[in-house]
N, C-alpha and C positions, 0 to 999 in steps of 0.2 A: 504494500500500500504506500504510495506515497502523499505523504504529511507537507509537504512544499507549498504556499501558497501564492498563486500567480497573481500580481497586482497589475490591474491594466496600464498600458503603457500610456506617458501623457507626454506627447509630441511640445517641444518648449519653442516657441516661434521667436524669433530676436527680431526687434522694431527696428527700420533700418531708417532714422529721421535722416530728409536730405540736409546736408549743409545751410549754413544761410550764408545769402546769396549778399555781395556787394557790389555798389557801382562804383567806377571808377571816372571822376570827373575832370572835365576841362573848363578851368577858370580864365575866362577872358583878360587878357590885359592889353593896353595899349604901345609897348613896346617890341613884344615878341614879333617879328618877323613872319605874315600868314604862311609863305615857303618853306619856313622852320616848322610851323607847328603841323602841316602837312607831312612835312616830311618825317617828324618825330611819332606821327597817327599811324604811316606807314612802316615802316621801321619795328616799333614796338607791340603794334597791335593788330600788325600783318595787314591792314585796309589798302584797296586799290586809293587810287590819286583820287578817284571820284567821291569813295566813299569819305575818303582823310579832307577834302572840298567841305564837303556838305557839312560834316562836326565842324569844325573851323569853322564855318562862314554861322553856323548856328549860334557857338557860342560868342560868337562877336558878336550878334545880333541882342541876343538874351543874355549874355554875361556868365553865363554858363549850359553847360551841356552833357548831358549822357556820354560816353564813349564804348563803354562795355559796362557786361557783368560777369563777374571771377567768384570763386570762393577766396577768404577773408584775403588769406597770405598770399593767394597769386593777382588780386587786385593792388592790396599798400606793394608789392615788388614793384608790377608795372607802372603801377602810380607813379613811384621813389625815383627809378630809373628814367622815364620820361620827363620828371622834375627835375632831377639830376640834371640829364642830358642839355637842358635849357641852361640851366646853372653853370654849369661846364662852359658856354660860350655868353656868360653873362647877362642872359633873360631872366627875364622876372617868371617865364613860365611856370604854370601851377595846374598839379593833379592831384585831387585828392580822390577819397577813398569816402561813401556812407553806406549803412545796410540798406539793401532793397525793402521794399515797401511788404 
């Protein structure tokens, strides 16, 4: 006779939350060079000439603009790095980083 008792198995499911999501933005200034900041859109964030136009010419209009969205650490990188890159040659260029909505 077997005395063993079999307890039904209970499947443990792990919750897989997505990241949160952030944007990474361009802050309009008046002395960056619109051919720098195209060309820093291209460059860092892989965008055709058209697309790196269109943010640029946005955020000159509005003073600011969308560029992308990263999770946390690969948005403040390319943020830092295209902030950088401005800096490097003396612009006042500015990217920051907020949570998506």
């Amino acid at each position: 006779m077997n005395d063993t008792v079999t307890k039904p198995k209970t499947k443990v499911r792990t919750k897989v939350e997505r990241p949160r999501l952030y944007k990474v933005l361009l802050v309009n200034d008046d002395f960056t060079p619109r051919d720098f900041v195209v060309m820093i859109l291209k460059a860092e964030f892989g965008m055709t000439e058209d697309q790196a136009y269109k943010v640029m010419i946005t955020a000159h209009k509005l003073g600011v603009c969308v560029v992308a969205v990263f999770t946390k650490d690969v948005a403040e990188t390319k943020a830092t790095r295209a902030t950088d890159a401005g800096r490097a040659k003396g612009y006042p260029l500015l990217f920051t980083t907020e949570p998506e909505d």
